[in-house]
N, CA, C and O of each residue as an XYZ file, in Angstrom:
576
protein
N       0.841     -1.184      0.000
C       0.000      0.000      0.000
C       0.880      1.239      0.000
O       1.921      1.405      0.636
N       0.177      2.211     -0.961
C       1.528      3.676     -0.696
C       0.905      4.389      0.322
O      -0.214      4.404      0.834
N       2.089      5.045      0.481
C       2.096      5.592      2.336
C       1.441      7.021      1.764
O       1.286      7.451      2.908
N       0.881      8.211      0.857
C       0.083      8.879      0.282
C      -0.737      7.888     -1.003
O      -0.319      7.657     -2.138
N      -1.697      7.544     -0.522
C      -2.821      7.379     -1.548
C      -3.642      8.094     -2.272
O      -4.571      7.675     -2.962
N      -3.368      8.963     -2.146
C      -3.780     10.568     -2.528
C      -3.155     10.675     -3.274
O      -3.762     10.625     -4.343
N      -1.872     10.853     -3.410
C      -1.127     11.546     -4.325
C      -0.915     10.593     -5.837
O      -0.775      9.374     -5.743
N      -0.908     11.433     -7.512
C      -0.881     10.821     -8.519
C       0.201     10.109     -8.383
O       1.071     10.612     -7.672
N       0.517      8.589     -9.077
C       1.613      8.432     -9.647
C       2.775      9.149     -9.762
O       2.736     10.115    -10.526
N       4.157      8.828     -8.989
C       5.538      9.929     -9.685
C       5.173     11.604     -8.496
O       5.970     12.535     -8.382
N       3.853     11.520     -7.824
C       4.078     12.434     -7.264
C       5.371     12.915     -6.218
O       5.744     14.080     -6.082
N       5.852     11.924     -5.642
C       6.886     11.498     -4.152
C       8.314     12.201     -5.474
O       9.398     12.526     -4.990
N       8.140     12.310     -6.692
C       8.845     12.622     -7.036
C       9.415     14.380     -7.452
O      10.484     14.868     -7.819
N       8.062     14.903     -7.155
C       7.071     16.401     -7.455
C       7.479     17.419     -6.044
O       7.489     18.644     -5.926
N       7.681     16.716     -5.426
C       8.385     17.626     -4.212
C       8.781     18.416     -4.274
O       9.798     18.363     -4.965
N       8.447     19.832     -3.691
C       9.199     21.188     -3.854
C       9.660     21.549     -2.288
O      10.877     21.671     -2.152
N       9.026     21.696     -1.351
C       9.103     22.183     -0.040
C       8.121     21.492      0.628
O       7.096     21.005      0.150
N       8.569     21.481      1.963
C       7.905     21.589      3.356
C       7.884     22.383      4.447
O       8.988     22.587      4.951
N       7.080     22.820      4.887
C       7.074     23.397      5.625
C       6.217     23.502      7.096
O       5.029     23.343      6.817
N       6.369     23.684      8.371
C       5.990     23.821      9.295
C       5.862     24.684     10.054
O       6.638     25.640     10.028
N       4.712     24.590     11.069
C       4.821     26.185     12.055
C       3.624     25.764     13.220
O       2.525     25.212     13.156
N       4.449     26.327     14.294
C       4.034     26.525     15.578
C       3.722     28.016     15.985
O       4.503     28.967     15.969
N       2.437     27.994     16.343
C       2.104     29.703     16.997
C       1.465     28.979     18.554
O       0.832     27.973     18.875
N       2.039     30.113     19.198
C       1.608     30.466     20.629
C       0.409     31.104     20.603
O       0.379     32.246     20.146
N      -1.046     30.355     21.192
C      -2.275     30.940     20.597
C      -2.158     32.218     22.281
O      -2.582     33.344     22.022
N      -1.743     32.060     23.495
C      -1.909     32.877     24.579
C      -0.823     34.283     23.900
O      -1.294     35.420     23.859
N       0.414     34.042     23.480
C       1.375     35.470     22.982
C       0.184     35.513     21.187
O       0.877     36.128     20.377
N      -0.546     35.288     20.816
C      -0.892     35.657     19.531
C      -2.266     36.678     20.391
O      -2.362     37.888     20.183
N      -3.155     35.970     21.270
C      -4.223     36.315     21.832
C      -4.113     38.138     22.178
O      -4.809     39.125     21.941
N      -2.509     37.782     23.019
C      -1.937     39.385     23.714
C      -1.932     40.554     22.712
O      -2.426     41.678     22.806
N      -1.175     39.921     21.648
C      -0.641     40.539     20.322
C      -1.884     41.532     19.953
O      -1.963     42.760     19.977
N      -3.159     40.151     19.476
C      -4.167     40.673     18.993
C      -4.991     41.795     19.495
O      -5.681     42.555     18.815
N      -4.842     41.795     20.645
C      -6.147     43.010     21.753
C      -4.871     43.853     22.149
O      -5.074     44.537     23.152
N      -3.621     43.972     21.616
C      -2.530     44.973     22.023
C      -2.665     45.895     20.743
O      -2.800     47.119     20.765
N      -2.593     44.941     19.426
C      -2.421     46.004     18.333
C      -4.005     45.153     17.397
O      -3.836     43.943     17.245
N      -5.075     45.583     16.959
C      -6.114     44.783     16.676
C      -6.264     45.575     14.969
O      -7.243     45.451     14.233
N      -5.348     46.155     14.747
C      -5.154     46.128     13.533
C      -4.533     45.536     12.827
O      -4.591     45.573     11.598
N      -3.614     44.687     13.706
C      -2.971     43.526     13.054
C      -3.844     42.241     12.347
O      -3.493     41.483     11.442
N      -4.947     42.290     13.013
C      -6.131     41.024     11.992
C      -6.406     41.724     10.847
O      -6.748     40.900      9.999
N      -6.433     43.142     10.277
C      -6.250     43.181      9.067
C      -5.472     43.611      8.241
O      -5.594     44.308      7.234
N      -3.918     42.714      9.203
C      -2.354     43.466      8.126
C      -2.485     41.795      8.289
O      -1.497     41.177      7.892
N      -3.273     41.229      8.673
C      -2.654     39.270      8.660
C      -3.388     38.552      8.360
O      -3.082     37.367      8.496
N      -4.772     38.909      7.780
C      -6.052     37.912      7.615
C      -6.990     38.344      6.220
O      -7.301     39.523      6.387
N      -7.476     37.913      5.102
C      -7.813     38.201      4.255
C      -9.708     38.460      4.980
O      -9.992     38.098      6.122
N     -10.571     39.015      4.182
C     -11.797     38.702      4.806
C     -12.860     37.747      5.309
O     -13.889     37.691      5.984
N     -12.049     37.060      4.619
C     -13.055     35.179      4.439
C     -12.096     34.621      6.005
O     -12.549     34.061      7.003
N     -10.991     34.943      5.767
C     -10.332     34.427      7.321
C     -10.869     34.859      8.560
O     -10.901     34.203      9.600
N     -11.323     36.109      8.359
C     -11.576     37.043      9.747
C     -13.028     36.332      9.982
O     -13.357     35.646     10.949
N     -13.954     36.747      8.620
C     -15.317     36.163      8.771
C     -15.265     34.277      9.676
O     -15.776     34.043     10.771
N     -14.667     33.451      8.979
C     -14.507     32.404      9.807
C     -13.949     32.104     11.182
O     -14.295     31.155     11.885
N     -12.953     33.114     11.513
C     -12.695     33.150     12.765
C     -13.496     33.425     13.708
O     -13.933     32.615     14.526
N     -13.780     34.795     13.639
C     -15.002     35.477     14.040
C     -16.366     35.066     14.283
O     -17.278     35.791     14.679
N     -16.427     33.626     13.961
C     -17.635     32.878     14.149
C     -17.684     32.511     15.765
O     -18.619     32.402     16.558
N     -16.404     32.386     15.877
C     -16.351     31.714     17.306
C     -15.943     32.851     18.420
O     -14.999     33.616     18.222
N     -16.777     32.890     19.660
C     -16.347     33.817     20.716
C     -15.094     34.029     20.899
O     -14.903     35.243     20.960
N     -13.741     33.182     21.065
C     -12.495     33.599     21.082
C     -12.101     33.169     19.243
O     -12.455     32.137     18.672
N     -11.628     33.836     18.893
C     -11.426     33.364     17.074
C      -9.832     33.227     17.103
O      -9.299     32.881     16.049
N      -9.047     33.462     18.193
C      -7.851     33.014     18.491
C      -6.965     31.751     17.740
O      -5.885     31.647     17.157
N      -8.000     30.944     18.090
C      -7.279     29.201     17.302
C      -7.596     29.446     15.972
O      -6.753     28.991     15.198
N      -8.648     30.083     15.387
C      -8.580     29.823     13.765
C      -7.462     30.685     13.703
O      -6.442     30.005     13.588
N      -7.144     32.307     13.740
C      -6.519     32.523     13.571
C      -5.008     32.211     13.401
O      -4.137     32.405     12.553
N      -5.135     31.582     14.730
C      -3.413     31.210     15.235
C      -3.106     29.979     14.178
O      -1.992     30.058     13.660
N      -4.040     28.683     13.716
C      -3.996     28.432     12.375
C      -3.942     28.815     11.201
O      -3.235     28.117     10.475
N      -4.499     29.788     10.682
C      -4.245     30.407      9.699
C      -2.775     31.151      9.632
O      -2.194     31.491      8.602
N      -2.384     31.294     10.804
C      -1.109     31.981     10.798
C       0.081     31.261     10.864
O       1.180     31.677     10.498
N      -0.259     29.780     11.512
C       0.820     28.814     11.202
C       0.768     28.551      9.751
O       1.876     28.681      9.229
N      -0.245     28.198      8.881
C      -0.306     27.542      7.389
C       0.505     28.916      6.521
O       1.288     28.526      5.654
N       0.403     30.263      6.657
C       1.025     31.245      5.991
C       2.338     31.214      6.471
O       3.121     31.098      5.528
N       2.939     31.275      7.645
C       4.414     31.017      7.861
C       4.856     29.499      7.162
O       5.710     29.478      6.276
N       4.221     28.289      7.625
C       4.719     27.052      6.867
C       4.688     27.559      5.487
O       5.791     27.603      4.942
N       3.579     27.990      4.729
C       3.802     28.212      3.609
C       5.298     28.472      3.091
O       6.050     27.659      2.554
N       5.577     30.101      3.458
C       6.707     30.549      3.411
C       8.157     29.823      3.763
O       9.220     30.155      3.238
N       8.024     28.900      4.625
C       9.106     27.654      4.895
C       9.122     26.896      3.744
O      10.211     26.863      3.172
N       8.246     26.297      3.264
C       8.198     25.683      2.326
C       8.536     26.175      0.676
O       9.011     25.341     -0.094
N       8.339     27.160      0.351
C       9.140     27.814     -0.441
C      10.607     28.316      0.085
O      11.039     29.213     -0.638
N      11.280     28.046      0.914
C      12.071     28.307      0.926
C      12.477     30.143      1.242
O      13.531     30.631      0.837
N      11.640     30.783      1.857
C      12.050     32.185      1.404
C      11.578     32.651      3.039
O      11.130     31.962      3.956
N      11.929     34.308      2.945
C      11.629     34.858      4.765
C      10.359     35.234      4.625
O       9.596     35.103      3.668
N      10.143     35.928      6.143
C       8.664     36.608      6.247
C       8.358     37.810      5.296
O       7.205     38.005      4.912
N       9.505     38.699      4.877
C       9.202     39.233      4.346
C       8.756     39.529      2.749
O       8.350     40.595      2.286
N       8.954     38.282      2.075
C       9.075     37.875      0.656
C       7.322     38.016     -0.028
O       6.977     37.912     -1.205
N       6.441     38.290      1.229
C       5.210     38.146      0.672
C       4.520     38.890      1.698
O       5.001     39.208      2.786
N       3.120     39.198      1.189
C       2.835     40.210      2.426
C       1.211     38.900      2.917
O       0.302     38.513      2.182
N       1.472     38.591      4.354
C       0.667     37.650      4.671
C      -1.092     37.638      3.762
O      -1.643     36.562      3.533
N      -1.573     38.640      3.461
C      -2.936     37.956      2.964
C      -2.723     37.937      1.389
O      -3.695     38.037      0.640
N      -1.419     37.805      0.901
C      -1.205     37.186     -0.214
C      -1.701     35.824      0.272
O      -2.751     35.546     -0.307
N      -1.240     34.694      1.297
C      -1.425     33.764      1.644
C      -3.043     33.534      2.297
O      -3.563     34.295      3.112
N      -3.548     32.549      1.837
C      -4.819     32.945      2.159
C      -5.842     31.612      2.335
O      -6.184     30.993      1.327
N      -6.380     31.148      3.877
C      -6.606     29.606      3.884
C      -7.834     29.823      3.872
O      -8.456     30.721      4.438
N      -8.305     28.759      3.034
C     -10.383     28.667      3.287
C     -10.464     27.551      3.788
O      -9.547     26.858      4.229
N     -11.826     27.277      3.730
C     -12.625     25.750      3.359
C     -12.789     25.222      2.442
O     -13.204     25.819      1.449
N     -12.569     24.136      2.436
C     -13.184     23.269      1.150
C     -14.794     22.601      1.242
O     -15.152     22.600      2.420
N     -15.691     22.122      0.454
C     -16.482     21.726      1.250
C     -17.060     20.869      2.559
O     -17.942     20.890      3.418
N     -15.984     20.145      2.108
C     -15.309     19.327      3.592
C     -14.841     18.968      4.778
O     -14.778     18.036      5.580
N     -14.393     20.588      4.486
C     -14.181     21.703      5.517
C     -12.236     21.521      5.963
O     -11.519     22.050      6.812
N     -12.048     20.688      5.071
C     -10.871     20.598      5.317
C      -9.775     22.184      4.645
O     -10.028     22.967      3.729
N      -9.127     22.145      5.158
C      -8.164     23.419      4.651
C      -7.763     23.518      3.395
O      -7.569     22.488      2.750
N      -7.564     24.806      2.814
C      -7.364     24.557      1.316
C      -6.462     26.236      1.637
O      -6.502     27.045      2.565
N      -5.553     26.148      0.066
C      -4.216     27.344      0.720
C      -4.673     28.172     -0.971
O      -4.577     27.524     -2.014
N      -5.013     29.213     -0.962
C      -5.302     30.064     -2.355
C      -4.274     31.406     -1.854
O      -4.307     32.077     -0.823
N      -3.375     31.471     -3.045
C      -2.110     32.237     -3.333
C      -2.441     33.487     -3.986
O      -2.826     33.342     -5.146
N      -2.396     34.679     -3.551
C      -2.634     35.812     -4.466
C      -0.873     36.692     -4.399
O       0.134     36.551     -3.705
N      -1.353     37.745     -5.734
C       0.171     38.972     -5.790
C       1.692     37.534     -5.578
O       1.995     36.442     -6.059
N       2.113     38.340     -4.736
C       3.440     37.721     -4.847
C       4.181     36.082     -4.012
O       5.258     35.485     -4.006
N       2.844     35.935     -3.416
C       2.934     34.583     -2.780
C       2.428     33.795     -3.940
O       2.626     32.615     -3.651
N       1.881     33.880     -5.090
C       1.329     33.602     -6.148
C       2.756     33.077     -6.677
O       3.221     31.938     -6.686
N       3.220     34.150     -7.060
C       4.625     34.769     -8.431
C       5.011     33.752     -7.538
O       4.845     32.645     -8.050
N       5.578     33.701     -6.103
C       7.027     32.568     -5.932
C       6.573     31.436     -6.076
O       7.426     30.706     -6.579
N       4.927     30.549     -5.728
C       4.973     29.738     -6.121
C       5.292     29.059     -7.444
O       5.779     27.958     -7.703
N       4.758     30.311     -8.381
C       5.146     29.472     -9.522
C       6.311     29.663    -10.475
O       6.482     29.151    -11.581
N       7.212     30.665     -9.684
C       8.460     30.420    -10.093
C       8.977     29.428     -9.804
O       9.949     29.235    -10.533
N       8.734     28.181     -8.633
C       9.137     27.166     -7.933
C       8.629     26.227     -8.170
O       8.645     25.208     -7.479
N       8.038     26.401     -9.271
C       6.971     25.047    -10.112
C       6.223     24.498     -9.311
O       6.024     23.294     -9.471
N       5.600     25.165     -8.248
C       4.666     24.785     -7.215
C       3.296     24.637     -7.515
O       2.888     25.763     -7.228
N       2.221     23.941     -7.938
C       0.939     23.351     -8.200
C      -0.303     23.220     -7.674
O      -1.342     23.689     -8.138
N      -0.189     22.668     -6.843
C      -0.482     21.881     -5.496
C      -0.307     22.227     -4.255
O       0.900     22.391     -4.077
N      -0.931     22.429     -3.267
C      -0.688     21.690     -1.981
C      -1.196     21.655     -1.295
O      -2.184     22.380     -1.178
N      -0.849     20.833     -0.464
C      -0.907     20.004      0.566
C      -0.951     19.964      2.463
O       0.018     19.374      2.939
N      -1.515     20.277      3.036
C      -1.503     21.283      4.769
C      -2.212     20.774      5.314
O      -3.229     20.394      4.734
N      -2.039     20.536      6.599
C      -2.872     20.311      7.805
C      -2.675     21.415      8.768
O      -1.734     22.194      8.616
N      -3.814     21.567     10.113
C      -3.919     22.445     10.682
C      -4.692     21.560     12.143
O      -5.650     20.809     12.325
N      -3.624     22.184     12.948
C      -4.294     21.357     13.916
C      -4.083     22.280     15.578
O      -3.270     23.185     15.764
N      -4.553     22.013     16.072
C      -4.300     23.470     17.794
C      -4.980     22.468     18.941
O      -5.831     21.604     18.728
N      -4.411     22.797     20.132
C      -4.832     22.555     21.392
C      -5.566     23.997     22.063
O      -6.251     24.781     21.406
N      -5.386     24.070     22.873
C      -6.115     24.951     23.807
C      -4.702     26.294     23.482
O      -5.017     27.424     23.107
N      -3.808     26.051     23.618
C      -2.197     26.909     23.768
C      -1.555     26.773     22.314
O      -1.294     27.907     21.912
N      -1.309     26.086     21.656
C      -1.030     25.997     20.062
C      -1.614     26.112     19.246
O      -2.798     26.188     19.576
N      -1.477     26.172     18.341
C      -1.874     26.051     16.512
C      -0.443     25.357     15.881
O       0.608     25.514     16.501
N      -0.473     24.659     14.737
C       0.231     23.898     14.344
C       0.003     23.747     12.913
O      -0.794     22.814     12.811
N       0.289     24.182     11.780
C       0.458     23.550     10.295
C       1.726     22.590      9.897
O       2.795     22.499     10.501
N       1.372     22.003      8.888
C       2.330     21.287      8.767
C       1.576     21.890      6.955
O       0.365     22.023      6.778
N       3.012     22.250      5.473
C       1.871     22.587      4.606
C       3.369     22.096      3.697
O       4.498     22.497      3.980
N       3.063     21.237      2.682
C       3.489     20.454      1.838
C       3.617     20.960     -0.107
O       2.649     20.733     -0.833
N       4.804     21.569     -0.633
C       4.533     21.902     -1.612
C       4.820     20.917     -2.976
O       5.952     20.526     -3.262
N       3.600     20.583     -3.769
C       4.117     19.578     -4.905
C       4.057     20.715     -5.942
O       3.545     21.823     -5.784
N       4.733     20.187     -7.126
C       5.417     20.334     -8.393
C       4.434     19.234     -9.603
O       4.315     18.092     -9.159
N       3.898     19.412    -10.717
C       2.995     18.664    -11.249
C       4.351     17.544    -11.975
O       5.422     17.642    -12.574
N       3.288     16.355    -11.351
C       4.411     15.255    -11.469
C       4.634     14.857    -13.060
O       3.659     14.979    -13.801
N       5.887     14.386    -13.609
C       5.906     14.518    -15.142
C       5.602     12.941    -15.212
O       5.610     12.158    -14.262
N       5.361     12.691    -16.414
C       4.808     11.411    -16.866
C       6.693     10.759    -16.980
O       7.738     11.377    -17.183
N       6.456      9.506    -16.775
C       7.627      8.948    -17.512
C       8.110      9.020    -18.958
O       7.240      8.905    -19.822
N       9.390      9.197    -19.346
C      10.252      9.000    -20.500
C       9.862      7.969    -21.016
O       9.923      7.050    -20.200
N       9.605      7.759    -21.672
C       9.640      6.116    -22.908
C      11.142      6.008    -22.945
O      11.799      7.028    -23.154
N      11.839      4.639    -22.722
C      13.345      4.188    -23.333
C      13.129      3.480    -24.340
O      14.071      3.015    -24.981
């Protein structure tokens, strides 16, 4: 059995980056009610709207903010290479996480032949956690 069943054929071969990230949801919480203009230098509107569903919106956030830093790990590049709501996480219907790239978080992906990808998002009560995976569209085999 392959250890991604998900992924096409030759994908394990499509690999561009990985990336990971840990946020402190109690120092993000402080952050937020210290400077509260920072939810809209760090959150697109569809982010805020989903956060904002919930009385503390802390953990979506503090997720959304791990999947945009992993992002950026995963390309390989710093914080400053993109301006965060270039990076931008929704729902799928599934409700599982899905990563849509605008402006210049766009441009590096696909200077990096990036396609795809791939993220989880996960928090306790004190964390948030992404883990966000970049593939490359896998090429068919050569004929010999």
């Amino acid at each position: 059995m392959a250890a991604f069943p998900d992924l096409p054929p030759g994908a394990a071969d499509s690999l561009v980056g990985i990336g990971v990230d840990l946020v402190d949801l109690d120092r993000l919480r402080v952050s937020l009610a210290r400077t509260p203009r920072l939810v809209d230098r760090l959150f697109t509107e569809a982010e805020q709207a989903y956060a904002f569903e919930r009385r503390d919106p802390t953990e979506r956030f503090g997720g959304r903010f791990a999947v945009k830093e992993a992002t950026l790990k995963a390309m390989g590049v710093g914080l400053g290479a993109a301006r965060f709501r270039d990076l931008e996480v929704l729902r799928a219907e599934s409700g599982a996480p899905r990563l849509v790239l605008h402006g210049a978080a766009a441009e590096l992906a696909s200077a990096m032949g990036v396609r795809r990808w791939l993220l989880t998002v996960s928090h306790t009560d004190h964390l948030a956690e992404a883990i966000v995976v970049g593939l490359a569209d896998a090429s068919p085999p050569v004929p010999s």
